[in-house]
C-alpha positions in Angstrom: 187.3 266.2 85.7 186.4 269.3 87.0 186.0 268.3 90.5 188.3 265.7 91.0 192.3 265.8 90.2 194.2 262.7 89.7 198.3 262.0 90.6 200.3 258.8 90.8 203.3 257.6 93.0 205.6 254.8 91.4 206.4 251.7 92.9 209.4 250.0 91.7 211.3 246.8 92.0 214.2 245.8 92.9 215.8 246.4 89.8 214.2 250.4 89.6 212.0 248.7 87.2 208.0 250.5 87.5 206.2 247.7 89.1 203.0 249.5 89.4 201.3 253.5 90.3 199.4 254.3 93.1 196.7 256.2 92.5 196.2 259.7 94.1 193.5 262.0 94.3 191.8 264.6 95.6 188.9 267.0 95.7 189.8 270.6 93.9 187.7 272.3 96.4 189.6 270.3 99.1 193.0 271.5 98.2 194.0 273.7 100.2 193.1 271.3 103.3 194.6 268.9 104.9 191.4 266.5 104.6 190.1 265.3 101.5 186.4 263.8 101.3 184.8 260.8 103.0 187.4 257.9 101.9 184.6 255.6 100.4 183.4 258.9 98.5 187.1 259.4 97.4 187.6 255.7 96.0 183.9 255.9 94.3 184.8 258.9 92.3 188.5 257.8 92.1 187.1 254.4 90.2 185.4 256.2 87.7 187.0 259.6 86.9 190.1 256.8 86.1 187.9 254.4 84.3 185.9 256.2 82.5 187.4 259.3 82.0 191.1 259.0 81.9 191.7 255.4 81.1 193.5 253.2 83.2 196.0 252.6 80.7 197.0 256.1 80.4 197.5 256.1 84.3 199.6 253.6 84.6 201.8 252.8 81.5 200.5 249.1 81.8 201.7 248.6 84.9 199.7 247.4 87.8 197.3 250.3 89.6 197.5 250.1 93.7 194.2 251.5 94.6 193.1 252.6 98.2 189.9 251.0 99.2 188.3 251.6 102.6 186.1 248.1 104.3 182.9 249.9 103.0 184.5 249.7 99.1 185.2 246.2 99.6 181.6 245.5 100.9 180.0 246.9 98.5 181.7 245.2 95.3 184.0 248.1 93.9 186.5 245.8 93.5 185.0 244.3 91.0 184.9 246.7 88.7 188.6 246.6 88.4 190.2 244.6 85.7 191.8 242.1 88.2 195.3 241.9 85.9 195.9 245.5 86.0 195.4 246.5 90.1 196.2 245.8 93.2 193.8 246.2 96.1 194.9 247.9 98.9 192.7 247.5 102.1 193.5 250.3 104.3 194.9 250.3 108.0 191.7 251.5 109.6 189.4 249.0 108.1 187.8 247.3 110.6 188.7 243.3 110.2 185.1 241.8 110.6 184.3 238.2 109.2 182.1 239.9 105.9 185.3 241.7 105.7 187.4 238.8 105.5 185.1 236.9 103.9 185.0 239.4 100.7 188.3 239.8 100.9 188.6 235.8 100.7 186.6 236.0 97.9 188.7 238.6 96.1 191.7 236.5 96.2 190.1 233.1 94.8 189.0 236.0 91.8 192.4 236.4 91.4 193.2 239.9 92.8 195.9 240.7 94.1 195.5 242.1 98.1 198.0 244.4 99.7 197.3 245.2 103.2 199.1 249.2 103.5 200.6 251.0 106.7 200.7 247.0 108.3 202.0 246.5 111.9 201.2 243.3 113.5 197.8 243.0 115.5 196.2 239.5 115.5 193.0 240.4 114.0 194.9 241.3 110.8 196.0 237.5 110.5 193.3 236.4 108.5 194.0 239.2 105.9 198.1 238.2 105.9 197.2 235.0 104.9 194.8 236.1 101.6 197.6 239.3 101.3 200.1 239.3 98.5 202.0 242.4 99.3 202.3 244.0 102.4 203.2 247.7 102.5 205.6 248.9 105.7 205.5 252.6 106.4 209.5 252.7 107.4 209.2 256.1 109.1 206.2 254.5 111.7 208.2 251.9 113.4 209.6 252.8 116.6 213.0 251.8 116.3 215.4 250.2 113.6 215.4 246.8 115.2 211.7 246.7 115.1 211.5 247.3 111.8 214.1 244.8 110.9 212.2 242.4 113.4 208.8 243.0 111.2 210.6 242.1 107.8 211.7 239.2 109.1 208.5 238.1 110.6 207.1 238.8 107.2 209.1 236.7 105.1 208.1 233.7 106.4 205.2 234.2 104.8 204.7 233.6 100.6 204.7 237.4 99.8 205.8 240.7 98.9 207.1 243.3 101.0 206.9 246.9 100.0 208.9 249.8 102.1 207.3 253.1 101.6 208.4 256.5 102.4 211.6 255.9 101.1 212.9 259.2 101.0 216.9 258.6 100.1 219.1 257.1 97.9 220.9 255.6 100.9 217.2 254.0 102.3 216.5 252.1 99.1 219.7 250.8 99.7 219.0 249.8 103.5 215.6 248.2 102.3 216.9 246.6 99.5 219.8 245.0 101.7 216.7 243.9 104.0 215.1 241.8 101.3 212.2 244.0 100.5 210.4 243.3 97.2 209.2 246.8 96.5 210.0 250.7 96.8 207.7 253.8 97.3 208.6 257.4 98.5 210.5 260.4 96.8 213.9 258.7 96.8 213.7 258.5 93.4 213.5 262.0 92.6 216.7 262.7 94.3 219.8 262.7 92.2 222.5 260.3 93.4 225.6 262.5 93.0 228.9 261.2 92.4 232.0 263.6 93.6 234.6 263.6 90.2 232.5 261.6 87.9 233.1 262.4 84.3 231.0 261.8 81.3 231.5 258.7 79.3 232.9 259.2 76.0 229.6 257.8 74.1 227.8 260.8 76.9 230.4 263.4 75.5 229.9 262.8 71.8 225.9 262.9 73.0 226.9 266.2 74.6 228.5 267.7 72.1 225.4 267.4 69.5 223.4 268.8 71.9 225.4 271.4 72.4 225.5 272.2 68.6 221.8 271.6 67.9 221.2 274.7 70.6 223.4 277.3 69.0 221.9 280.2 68.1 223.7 279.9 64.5 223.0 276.2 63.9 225.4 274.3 61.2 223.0 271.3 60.1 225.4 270.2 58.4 227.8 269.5 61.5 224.9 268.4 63.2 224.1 266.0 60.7 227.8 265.1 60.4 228.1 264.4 64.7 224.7 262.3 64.2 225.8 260.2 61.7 229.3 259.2 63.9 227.2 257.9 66.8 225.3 254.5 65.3 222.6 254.5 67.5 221.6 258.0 67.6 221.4 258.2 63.8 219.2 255.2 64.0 217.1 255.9 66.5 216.3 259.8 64.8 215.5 258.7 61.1 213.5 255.9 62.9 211.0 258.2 64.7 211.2 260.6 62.3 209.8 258.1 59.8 207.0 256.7 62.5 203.6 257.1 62.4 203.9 260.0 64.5 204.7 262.5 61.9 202.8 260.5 59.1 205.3 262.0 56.5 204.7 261.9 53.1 207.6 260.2 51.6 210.6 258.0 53.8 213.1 260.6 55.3 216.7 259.2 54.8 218.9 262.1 56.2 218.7 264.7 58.0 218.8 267.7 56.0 215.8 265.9 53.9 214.1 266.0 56.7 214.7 269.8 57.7 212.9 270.5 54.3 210.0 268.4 55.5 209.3 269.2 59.1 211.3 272.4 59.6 214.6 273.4 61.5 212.6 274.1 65.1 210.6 270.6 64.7 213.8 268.7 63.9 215.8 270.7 66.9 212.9 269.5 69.3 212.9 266.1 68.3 217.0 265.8 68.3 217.0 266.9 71.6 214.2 264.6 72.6 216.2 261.6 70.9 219.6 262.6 72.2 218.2 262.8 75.7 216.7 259.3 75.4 220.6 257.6 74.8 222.1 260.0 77.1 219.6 257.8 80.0 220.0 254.4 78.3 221.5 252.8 81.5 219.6 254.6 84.0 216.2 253.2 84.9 213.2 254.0 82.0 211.2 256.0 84.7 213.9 258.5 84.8 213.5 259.4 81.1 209.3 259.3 81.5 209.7 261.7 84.1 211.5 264.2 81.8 209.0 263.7 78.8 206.3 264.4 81.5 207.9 267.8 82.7 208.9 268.5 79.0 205.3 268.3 77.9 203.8 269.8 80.9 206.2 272.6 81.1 204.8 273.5 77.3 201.7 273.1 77.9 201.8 275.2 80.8 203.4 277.9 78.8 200.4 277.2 76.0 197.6 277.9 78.3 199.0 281.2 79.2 200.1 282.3 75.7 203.4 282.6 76.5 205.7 283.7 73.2 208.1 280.6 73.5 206.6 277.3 74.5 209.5 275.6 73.1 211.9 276.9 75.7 209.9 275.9 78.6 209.6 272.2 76.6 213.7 272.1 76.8 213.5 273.2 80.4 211.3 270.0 81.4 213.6 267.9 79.1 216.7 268.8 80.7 215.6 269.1 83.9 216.8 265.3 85.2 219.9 265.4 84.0 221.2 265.8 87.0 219.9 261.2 87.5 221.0 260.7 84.4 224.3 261.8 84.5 224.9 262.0 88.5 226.7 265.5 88.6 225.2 268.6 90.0 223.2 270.8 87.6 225.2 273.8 87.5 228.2 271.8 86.3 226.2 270.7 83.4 224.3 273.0 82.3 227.8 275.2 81.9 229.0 272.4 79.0 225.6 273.6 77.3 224.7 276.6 74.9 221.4 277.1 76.4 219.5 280.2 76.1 219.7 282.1 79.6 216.1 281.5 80.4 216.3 278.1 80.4 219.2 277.9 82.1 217.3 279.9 84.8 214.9 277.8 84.5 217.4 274.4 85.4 217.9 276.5 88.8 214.0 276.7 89.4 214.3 280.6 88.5 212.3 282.7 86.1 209.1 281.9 84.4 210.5 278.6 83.1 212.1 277.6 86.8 208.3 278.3 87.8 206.8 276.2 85.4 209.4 273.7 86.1 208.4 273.9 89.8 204.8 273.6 89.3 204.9 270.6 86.8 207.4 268.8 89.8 204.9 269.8 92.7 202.5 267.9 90.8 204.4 264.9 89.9 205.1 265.0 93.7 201.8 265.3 95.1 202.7 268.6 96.5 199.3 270.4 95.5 199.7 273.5 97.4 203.0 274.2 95.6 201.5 273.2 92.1 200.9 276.5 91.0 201.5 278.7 87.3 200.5 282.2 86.8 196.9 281.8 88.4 195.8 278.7 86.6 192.8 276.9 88.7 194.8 273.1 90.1 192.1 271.4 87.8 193.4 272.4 84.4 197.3 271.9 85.9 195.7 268.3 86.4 194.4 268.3 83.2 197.8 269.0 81.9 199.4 266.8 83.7 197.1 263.7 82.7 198.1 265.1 78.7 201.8 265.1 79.2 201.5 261.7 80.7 199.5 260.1 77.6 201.9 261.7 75.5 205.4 260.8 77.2 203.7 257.2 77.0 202.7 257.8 72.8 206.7 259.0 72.3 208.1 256.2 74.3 206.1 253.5 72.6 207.4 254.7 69.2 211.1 255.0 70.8 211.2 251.6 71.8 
């Protein structure tokens, strides 16, 4: 994909649960503009780089895909090409509502797709279209006023579908919209951490704390690491589980941890401690939260890869860690502090350094911030490129974790 770089924005339920991705793109030779190409272009090449190229699968996790499509798409039978159980069609505000419009449109919906009309205000030529819509996407910074807004909920619950706020950009907004009734959430609320003043680990989180703490020691003792894994139930699980997956394709069942140092070596099993502790330090925060560090992890390696840096490892911990601040709702610095991290990577935490940089390009990506998406002088296509492999493989670790 040379030409064309792909990005996704979750949508999520009321629960925080990933209801679906929409589908970004953009023209590498666009990105440093404002305007990307023709819209009907855009969706064309969108379709296939996706289909073809990338899988849809891999761009989504599953989970529905809400793709852009301008009237002329819908005219000329794009959506059809679309497995009708994993999208949702959005017709865009500035399509022109025409009867062949609304008549493929109609058609669409008897095929079983699903329709979401995006940026909707109320105009009576759109009626047609609420009636054949199943989600209806408010931009919640375009209304004029807070009663208006409330006012257009309202008037769009009396009708049998879903409403989706987007540009959510605050904890405290979800919360508004959610109080509102609204079905589903879009913006960058999610990426902000909801800090709690005074709140204190849990003792499960502590005992969690304390192996990773140990496993990144300098002087490691595996055999206090192996004794704190084997007092927490789960963790030990969990480890000897994936460890003995087909994603390391071992030659003989591993049973403890020590065996499996001899198999797979003291950095491998460090990674992969880490990478399993981190996954029950997030068990009751939403699973979006954890894909979003595997993604930095990966991406923040890969990153380091491409430019041949000495320690790609470091920069993978740097990804890994970098949410903690959701998962455990207390400011970075404050955590960080309870760890023995190397001092580069705690630079990194703080967005300084090498690591902070690649740590700030592989979260200008993940937020569509393309201009800001930038690592030593790597072209934006091969950061895409990255970025599409750290997705597949957060989703290949998170399918043999669960």
């Amino acid at each position: 994909m040379a030409d064309f770089i792909l990005g996704r924005q979750q949508i999520f339920d009321r629960k925080l649960n990933v209801y679906g991705y929409e589908l970004l793109f953009r023209s590498c030779q666009q990105q440093n503009h404002a305007q990307i190409v023709d819209g009907t272009v855009a969706t064309n090449h969108l379709i296939v780089d996706a289909l073809l190229e990338c899988g849809l699968e891999n761009l989504t996790n599953g989970n529905r895909a809400f793709i852009n499509l301008t009237a002329e798409n819908v005219l000329q039978g794009v959506a059809q090409l679309l497995p009708r159980d994993k999208v949702v069609i959005e017709i865009l505000e500035d399509a022109p509502v025409t009867p062949l419009l609304v008549e493929a449109v109609t058609n669409l919906a008897n095929q079983g797709y699903l329709i979401a009309l995006d940026d909707f205000v109320f105009d009576p030529q759109w009626q047609p279209l609420v009636e054949l819509a199943s989600i209806i996407k408010i931009d919640v910074l375009a209304q004029p006023d807070e009663q208006a807004l409330i006012q257009l909920i309202q008037k769009l619950q009396r009708y049998p579908l879903r409403i989706l706020a987007e540009k959510i950009e605050t904890p405290e907004q979800y919360q508004h919209f959610l109080d509102l009734g609204c079905d589903y959430f879009q913006g960058y609320f999610f990426h902000k951490p909801n800090l709690v003043s005074g709140k204190r680990l849990k003792t499960n989180q502590q005992h969690l704390f304390r192996v990773l703490g140990e496993i990144n020691r300098e002087d490691v003792d595996i055999h206090r690491i192996s004794a704190l894994i084997s007092q927490e139930v789960g963790l030990s699980y969990k480890l000897l589980k994936f460890i003995n997956s087909a994603h390391f394709s071992l030659p003989r069942k591993i049973r403890s941890i020590e065996q499996a140092i001899v198999l797979m070596g003291l950095l491998e099993l460090k990674r992969w401690i880490n990478l399993i502790t981190l996954t029950q330090v997030s068990e009751n925060c939403p699973l979006e939260i954890l894909r979003i560090s595997l993604i930095r992890a990966k991406m923040c390696e890969l990153l380091a890869r491409r430019v041949d840096h000495c320690d790609p490892e470091a920069f993978f911990l740097t990804g890994l860690f970098s949410n903690l601040e959701q998962m455990l709702e207390q400011p970075m610095e404050n955590i960080i502090s309870d760890l023995p991290l190397a001092d580069p990577i705690k630079q990194g935490l703080s967005f300084n350094g090498e690591m902070g940089e690649a740590l700030r390009c592989a979260v200008n990506y993940e937020l569509w911030d393309l201009d800001n998406a930038a690592f030593d002088s790597l072209e934006i296509s091969a950061i895409g490129d990255l970025y599409l492999q750290s997705i597949r493989w957060a989703q290949q670790i998170l399918s043999e974790l669960h």
